[in-house]
C-alpha positions, 0 to 999 in steps of 0.5 A, spaced: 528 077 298 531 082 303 537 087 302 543 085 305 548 089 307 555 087 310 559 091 315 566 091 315 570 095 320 577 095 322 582 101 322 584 099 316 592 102 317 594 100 312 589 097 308 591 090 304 590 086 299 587 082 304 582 087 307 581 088 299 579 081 298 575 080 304 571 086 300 571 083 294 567 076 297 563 080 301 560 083 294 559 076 291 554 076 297 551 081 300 547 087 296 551 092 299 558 092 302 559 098 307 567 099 309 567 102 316 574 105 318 574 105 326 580 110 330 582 109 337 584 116 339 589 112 344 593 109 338 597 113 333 595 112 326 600 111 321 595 114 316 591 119 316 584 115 317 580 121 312 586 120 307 585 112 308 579 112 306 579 116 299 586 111 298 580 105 299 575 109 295 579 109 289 580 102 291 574 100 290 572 105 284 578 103 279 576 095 280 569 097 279 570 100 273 576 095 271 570 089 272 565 093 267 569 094 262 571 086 262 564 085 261 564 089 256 570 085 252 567 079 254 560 080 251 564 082 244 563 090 245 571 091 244 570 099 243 565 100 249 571 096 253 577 100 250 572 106 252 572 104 259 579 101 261 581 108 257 578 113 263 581 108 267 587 109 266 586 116 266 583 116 272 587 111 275 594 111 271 598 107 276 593 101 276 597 098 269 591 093 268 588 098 265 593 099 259 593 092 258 586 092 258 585 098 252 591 094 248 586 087 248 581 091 246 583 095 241 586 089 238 579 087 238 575 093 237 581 093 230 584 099 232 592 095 232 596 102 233 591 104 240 594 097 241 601 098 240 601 105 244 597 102 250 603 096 250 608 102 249 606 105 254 605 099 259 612 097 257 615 104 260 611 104 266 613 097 269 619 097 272 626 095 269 626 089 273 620 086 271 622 081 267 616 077 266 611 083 265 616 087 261 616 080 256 609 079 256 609 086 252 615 084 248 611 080 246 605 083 243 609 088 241 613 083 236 606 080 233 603 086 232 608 089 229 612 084 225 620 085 225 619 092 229 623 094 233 620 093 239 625 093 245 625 100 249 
């Protein structure tokens, strides 16, 4: 079998969850996926192509590593996945996904304090308004620590 690669070009400004998606697919498909960021010097950006591409970059790395350490609980190895979705959040920590990630994790992995830090923490990142998010770590504070006070 050949090596297929995808070329996907556009001036990506912005870059979307569309654009985004249309990388994830082609991942399923092709052995390679290159993004390429044109520039028409006759426009004026609204951001800087070289900024763009390390935002894309980023993009990229954080769900890499975010799908690696799901593959890692999945697979019943739930210290290695809380090690990965720990460097994640470090590297990345705007990306919530990665607390949520650590706190099933070490749940798992028997680690429940981990557990209740990572939900401490993703409960103070979401906005006030979040209501279904913010229910949702309520509610696994409320079961790992029953009649605590879990409502920050």
């Amino acid at each position: 079998m050949s090596y297929r690669v995808a070329l996907f070009a556009g001036s990506f400004d912005p870059y979307t969850n569309g654009h985004h998606d249309i990388v994830r697919k082609a991942a399923q498909l092709f052995d390679e996926v290159v993004v390429l960021i044109g520039v028409n010097v006759n426009k004026r950006r609204a951001f800087d192509a070289y900024a763009m591409r390390r935002a894309i970059q980023a993009s990229l790395d954080a769900e890499g590593l975010n799908a690696r350490a799901a593959a890692l609980y999945s697979e019943g190895k739930y210290s290695e996945a809380a090690q990965l979705y720990q460097r994640g959040a470090r590297r990345y920590p705007h990306i919530l996904t990665f607390l949520t990630g650590i706190a099933h994790s070490a749940e798992k992995a028997g680690h429940p304090q981990t557990a209740i830090t990572a939900w401490n923490e993703y409960l103070s990142a979401l906005p006030k308004d979040d209501n279904d998010h913010r229910s949702i770590a309520r509610s696994e504070l409320d079961r790992l620590i029953p009649g605590g006070d879990t409502h920050t």
